[in-house]
N, C-alpha and C positions, 0 to 999 in steps of 0.2 A: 591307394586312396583314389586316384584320378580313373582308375578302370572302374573300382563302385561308384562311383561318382556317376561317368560314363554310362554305366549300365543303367540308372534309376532317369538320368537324364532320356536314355532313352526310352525309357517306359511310359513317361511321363507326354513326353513325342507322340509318341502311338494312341496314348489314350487321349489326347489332344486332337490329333489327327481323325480319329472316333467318334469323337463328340461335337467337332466340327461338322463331318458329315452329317451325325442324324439329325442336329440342329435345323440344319441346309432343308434335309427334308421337309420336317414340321414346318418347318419357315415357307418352304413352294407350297404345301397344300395350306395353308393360314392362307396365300395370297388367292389359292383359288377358292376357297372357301367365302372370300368376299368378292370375289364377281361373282359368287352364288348368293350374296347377301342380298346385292346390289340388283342383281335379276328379280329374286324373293320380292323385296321392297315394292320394284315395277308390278309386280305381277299382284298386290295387293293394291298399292293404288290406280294402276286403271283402270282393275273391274270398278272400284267406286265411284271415280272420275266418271264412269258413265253410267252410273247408274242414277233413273230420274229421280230419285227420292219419292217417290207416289205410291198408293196402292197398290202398284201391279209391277213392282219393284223385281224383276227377272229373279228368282230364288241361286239362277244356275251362277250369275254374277257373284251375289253375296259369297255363295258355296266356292267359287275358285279363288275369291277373297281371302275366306278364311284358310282353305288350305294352302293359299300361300304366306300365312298370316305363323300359322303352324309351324309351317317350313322353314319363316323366317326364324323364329325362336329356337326351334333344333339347330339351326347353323351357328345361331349367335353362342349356346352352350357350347355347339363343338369348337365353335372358333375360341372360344375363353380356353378350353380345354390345351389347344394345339399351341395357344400363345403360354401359357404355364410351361409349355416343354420345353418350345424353344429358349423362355429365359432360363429353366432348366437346365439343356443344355449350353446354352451361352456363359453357362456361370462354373460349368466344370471345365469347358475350353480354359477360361479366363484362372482357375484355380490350375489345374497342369501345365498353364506357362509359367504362373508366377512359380512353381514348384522348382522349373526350369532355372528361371531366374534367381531364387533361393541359391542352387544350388551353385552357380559361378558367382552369388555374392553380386548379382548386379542389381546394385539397390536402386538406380534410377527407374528402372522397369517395374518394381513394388510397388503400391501403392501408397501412398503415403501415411502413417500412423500418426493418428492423433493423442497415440499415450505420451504423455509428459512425465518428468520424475516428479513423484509424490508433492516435495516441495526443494528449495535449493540446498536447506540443513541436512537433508539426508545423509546418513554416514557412507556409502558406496553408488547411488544409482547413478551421478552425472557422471564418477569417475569413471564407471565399468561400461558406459555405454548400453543401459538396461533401456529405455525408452526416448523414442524420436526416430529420425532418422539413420537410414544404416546402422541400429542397435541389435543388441539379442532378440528384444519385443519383435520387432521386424521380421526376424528368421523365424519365431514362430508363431507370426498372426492369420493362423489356418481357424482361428475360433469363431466361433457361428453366432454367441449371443453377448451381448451387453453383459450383464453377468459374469457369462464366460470370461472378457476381459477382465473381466475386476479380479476373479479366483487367480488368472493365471497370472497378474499383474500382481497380488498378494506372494503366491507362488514363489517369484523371481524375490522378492522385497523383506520375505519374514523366514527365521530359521526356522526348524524341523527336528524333530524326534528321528532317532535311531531306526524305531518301530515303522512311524509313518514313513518314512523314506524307503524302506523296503517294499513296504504296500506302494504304495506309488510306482516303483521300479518294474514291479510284477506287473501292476496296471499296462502302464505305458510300452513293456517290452511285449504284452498279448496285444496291443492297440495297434504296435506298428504293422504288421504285416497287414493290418484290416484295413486298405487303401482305397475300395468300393465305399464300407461301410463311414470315414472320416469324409472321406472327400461329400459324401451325399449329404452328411451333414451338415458340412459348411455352406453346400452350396445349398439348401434349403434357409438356411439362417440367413443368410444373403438377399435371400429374397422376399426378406419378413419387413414389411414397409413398418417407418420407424420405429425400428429397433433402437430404442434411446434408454438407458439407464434409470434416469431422472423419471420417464414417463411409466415405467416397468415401475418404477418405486413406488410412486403416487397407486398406480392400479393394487400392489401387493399391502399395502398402507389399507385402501379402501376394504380387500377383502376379508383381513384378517380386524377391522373392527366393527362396531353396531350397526344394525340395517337401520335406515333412516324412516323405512314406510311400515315394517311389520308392527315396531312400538305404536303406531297410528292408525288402528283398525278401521276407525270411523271415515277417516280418510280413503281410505281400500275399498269400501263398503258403497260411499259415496260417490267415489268413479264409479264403480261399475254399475251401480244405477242410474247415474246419468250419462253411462255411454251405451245403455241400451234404447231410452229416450228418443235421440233421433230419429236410428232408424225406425222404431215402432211406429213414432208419428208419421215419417215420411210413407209407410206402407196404409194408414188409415187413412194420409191426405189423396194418397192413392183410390183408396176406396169410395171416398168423400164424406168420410165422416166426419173430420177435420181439415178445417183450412190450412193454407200453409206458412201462413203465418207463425203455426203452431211448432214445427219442425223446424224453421229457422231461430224460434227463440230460446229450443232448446241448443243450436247448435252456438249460439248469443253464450247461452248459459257457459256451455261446456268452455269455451275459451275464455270467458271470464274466472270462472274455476281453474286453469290452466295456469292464468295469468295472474292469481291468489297462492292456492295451496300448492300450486306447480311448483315455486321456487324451488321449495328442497329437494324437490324432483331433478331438475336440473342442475342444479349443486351436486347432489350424487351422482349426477351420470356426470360432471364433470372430473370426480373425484374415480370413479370408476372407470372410465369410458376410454376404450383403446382400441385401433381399427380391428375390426373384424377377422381380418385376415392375417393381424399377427397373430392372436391364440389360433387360427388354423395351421399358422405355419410351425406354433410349439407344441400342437398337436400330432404334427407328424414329428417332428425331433424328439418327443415323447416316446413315440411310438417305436421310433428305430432304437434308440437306445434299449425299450422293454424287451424287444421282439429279439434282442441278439442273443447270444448264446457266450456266455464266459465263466471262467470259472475261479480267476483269481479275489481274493477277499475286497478290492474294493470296489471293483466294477461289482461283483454283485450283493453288494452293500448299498451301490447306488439304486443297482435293480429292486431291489426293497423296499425303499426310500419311494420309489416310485408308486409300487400297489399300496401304500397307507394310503386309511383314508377309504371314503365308501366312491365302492369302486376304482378303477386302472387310472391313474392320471391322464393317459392320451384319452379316453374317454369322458372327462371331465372338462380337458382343455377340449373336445370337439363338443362337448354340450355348450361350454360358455362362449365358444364360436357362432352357434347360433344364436343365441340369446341379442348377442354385440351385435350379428345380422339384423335382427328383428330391430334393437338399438340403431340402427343405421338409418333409419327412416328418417328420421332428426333432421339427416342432410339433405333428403326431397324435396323437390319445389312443390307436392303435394304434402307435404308433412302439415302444413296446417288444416287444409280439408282431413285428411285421415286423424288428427288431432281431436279437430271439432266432431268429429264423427261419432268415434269410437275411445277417445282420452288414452289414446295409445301409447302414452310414458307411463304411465299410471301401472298399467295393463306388464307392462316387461319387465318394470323396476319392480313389481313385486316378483317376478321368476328370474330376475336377479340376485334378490337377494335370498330366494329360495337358495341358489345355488351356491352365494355366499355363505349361511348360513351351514349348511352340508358340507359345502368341501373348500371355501374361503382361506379357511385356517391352515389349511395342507399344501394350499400354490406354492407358497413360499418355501417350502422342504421340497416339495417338487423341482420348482425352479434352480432352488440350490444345486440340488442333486446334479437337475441337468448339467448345470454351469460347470460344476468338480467334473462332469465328464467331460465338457468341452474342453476345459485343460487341459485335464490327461492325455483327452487326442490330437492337441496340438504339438504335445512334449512326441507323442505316439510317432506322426510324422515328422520330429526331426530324428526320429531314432532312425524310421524308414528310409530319410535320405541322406543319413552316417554312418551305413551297414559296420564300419572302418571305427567310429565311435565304440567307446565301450562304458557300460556301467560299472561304474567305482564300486569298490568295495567300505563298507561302511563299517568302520570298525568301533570297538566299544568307547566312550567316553574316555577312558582309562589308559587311552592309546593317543595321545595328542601327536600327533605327526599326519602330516599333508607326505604324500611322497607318490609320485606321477614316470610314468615311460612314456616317452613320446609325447609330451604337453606340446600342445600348441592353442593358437587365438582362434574362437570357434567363429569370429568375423570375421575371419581371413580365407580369400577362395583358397580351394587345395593346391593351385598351382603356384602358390607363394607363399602359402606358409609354411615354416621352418619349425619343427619342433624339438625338444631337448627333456632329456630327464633332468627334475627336479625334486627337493629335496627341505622339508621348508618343517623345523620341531628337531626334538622335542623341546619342554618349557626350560629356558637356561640357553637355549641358543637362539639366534636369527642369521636368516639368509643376508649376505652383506655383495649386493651384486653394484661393481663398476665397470664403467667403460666408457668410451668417447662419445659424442655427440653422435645422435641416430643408428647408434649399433645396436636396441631392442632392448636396454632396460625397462623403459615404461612399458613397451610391449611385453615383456614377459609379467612382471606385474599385473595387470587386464587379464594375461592369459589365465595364470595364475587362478586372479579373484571371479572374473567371471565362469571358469568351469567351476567353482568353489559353489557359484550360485546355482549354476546347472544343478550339480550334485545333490544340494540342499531339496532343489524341485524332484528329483525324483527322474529327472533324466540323462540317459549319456552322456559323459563330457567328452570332449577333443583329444586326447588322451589313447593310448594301445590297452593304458589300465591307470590305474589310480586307488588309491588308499590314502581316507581321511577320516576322522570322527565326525560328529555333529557341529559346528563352527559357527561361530558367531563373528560376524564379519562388520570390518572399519576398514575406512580407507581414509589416505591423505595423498592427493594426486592433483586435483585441478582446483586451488585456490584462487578465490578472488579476490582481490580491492573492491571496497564499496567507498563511494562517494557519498551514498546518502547516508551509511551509518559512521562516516568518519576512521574506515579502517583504511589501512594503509597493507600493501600485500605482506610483508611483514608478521602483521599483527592479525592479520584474518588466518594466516598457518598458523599460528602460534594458536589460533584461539580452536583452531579445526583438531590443532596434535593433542593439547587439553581435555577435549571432547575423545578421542582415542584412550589416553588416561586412563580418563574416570570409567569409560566403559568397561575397559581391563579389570579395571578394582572391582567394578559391579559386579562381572562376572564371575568374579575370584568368589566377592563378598559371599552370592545368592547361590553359588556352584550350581549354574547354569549349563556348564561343559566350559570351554576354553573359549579365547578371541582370535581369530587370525587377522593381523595390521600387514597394511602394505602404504610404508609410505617411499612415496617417490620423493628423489631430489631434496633433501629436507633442508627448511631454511634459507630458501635464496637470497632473501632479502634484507640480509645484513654484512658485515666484514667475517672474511674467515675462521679470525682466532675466535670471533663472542659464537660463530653459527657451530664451529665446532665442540664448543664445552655445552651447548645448549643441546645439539644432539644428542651430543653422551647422553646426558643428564635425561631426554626422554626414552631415548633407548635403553638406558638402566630402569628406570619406570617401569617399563614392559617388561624387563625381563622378571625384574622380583612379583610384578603380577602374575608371574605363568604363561603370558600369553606369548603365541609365537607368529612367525611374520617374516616377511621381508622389508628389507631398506634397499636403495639406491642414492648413489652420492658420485659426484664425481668428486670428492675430499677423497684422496686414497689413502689419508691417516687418520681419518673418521675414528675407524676401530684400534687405531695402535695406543690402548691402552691396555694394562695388566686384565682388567674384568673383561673389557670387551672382544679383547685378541682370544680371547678364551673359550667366550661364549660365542664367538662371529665364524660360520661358513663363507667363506667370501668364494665368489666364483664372479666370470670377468664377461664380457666382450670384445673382442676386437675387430681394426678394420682393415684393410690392403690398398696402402696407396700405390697407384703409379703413375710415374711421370710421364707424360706426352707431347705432344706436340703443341698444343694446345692447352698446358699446363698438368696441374698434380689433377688426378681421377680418383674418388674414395668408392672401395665396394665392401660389401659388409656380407657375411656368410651369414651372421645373426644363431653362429653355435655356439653355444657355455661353454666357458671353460672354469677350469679349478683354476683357484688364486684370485689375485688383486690386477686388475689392468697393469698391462706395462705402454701404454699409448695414449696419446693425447690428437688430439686434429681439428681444435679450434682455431687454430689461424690456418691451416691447410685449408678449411672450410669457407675462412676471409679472404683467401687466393682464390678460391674457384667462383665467389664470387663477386669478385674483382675488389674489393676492398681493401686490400693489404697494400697498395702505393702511397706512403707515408708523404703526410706534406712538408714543404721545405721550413714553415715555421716550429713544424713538431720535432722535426730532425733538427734546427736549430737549439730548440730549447732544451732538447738533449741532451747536447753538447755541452750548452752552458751548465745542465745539471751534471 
């Protein structure tokens, strides 16, 4: 694993090192481009600065004016031009470190993700580490759009068909090697000025309902008769047929109408209205996804999804890119003169809503579409940088067993994590794993549920291989006490393991497929003899549901009962003390073994540190007892 590892890390190098340079480039010519700006500029204001303003105004002045005037506008295009590269390239540098960084697991170098779990009730996301910090979400936030996030953040959070999880598989394993085509895409999404969810929703809201100006003809009608008005008068005050009295009070008029009928003008382009340059920028992410070439059923199911609709999506996103341009005037310090002029909201909100009206209904299947591929290529590059990873085998419903080679923690870098075959079903039994303090219980557990989640998404798990059905997943690992709702920790597991339960029974009830439970440590928080019959009594629960699972306990007679010595795999941890000089030293291999633990090292744990010097009243009262 550490030599693929190795080898993607260095790819990643090179094309970093790649992208640096041409970056470097368009960055030196952008700077000389503007001491040609900066020349251009001079070079139109002196001729003017001397020129007498009179009749006999030197022609040749004017004329090196304007050609410098020219100049300047060609530079300022090329210069917008060479700055789109550089943050171009500056965003594929910055994507081939983080890839880097993915891959030794160095999460302070990440960026930091704003994905939170759903809510705190949820049945697995705090315990398995799916969103935050250093989580799964984290290893694969290569996705490009708002959306994006949401599908792949579904993804990780909701189970899967048999069917779709194959599609998926296909998808993501033709994705991986496409390292050009993912990487272009993110880094375009990157650079789509806000890319906000909330603001995406409000615009797909607007287009898929009623245009606000077509139902209002007379309104339509009205503009554009009184935005031809000005300038007609202004060209007859010109002639002097009219005063100009006359041409200012129709430009009176036109803003007073503005400032009337306009409302719902503006209400709509509030409800519609998003920077211009983000549909240009889903206009190209359109466009790469169409223009690709694939052949497995989902990718081009999406490429499908893409031509409904009158005409190609990316051509529809580059129409309503103009349109939003023309929209952009709004933000002008001239927008009220061009307002008064020509009623120029009036004038776009109807070829707004032309375009609404045509192809409104379709953004939102569009956008979808895109989104489902942004996930896919996010799952795509963690295939890429787990060449060592393997796609599970997806077995029929019919087949309830989990059973894995080589499992390991997929947020653990390769240089530390320890993996183990594992073995977890059929209904009638459960994994019954003990061991000492810090010997990888809870971690095999997470390993466990989160490649369980991977699987479900359609991507490689941590694993050499793996075989499981479709799995409907609960967890009991990280309970809380709450204060404000009067639970006590106790009583907040107890109410978490009930919730496991009933889940089992639903599942059974609806025959949804099976549940896989993973509860850690169960019942800390009460005396041994009531935490041990209470165990039983929910691990018997589970089992007459069908569902299978793992426990962890350090009770090593958890299971020594007739039903459950029965139904229970127990397999162990252990650890290797040695004595030193400086006291007992614990290491842990972190390999499975078969059986029940034969070791304990919670007061070894209180010697190392320094805790275990009894005081002279405790040693007294000993005595006395």
């Amino acid at each position: 694993m550490p030599d693929q590892s190795g080898r993607v890390a260095g790819i990643y190098r090179e094309r970093s090192e790649r992208f640096a340079r041409a970056r470097d480039v368009y960055a030196q010519r952008s700077r000389r481009v503007a001491h040609a700006r900066l020349v251009a500029f001079f070079g139109i204001a002196l001729p003017l600065a001397l020129v007498p303003f009179g009749r006999d105004t030197p022609p040749v002045l004017i004329g090196i004016a304007l050609l410098f005037l020219v100049g300047f506008v060609v530079l300022v295009i090329y210069d917008n031009g060479l700055k789109r590269r550089v943050s171009r390239f500056d965003e594929l540098v910055k994507i081939n470190d983080e890839g880097r960084s993915r891959l030794a697991r160095d999460w302070e170098a990440l960026p930091s993700s704003d994905e939170l779990p759903p809510d705190p009730e949820h049945p697995f996301a705090e315990d398995l580490d799916l969103f935050g910090h250093a989580s799964l979400f984290s290893l694969l936030e290569t996705v490009a759009t708002p959306l994006g996030r949401n599908v792949l953040r579904r993804r990780l959070l909701e189970p899967a068909g048999r069917g779709t999880i194959l599609e998926r598989q296909a998808a993501v394993a033709q994705l991986a090697p496409l390292i050009d085509i993912r990487q272009e895409i993110t880094a375009t999404g990157r650079t789509i000025p806000s890319a906000d969810a909330a603001a995406l929703e409000g615009f797909l809201t607007w287009a898929e309902g009623d245009p606000w100006l077509r139902p209002r003809p007379h309104l339509a009608w009205t503009a554009r008769l009184l935005s031809l008005a000005p300038s007609l008068l202004i060209i007859l005050n010109v002639a002097g047929i009219v005063s100009w009295q006359a041409w200012v009070t129709a430009l009176i008029v036109n803003v007073a109408f503005t400032f009337t009928a306009g409302t719902g003008v503006h209400r709509t382009f509030a409800r519609a209205f998003a920077r211009e340059n983000e549909f240009q920028g889903y206009a190209r992410l359109l466009a790469a996804v169409a223009q690709s070439r694939f052949s497995c059923a989902a990718l081009t199911y999406i490429q499908a999804e893409l031509s409904q609709g009158p005409g190609t999506a990316q051509r529809q996103m580059k129409r309503l890119h103009r349109l939003l341009a023309l929209a952009e005037v709004r933000y002008s310090m001239t927008y009220m003169f061009i307002q008064a002029l020509t009623l120029w909201d009036f004038h776009v909100l109807w070829r707004l809503e032309r375009w609404q009206l045509t192809a409104g209904r379709h953004a939102r299947r569009w956008l979808e579409a895109l989104a489902e591929f942004d996930a896919l290529a996010a799952l795509g590059g963690l295939c890429y940088e787990n060449p060592d990873w393997a796609f599970p085998e997806i077995a029929e419903a019919q087949t309830p067993t989990l059973e894995a080679t080589g499992l390991g923690h997929p947020l653990l870098p390769d240089a530390v994590r320890v993996v183990n075959d594992v073995k977890v079903g059929p209904p009638g039994t459960f994994l019954f794993v003990t061991g000492s303090n810090m010997s990888g219980k809870s971690t095999l557990l997470r390993a466990i549920g989160t490649n369980t989640v991977l699987a479900r998404a359609g991507a490689p798990v941590c694993a050499s291989a793996m075989r499981l059905p479709p799995l409907i997943l609960e967890t009991s690992m990280r309970v809380h006490d709450s204060l404000q709702q009067g639970l006590s920790h106790f009583m907040a597991e107890l109410t978490r393991l009930k919730g496991v339960v009933e889940a089992a029974r639903r599942v059974r009830r609806d025959g949804d497929g099976t549940l896989l439970y993973l509860l850690d440590d169960v019942l800390q928080g009460t005396n041994t003899a009531e935490r041990r019959i209470a165990a039983r009594k929910i691990i018997n629960h589970l089992l007459a549901e069908g569902a299978i699972g793992g426990v962890t306990s350090h009770d090593l007679a958890l299971a020594d009962t007739e039903e459950l010595s029965a139904a229970c795999d127990p397999v162990h941890f252990t650890e290797q003390v040695q004595e030193g000089p400086d006291g007992p030293r614990i290491s842990f291999d972190y390999r499975l073994r078969p059986g029940v633990a034969t070791s304990k090292n919670a007061l070894k744990l209180l010697q190392i540190v320094g805790l275990d010097e009894p005081l002279a009243k405790d040693e007294s009262a000993e005595e006395s007892v």
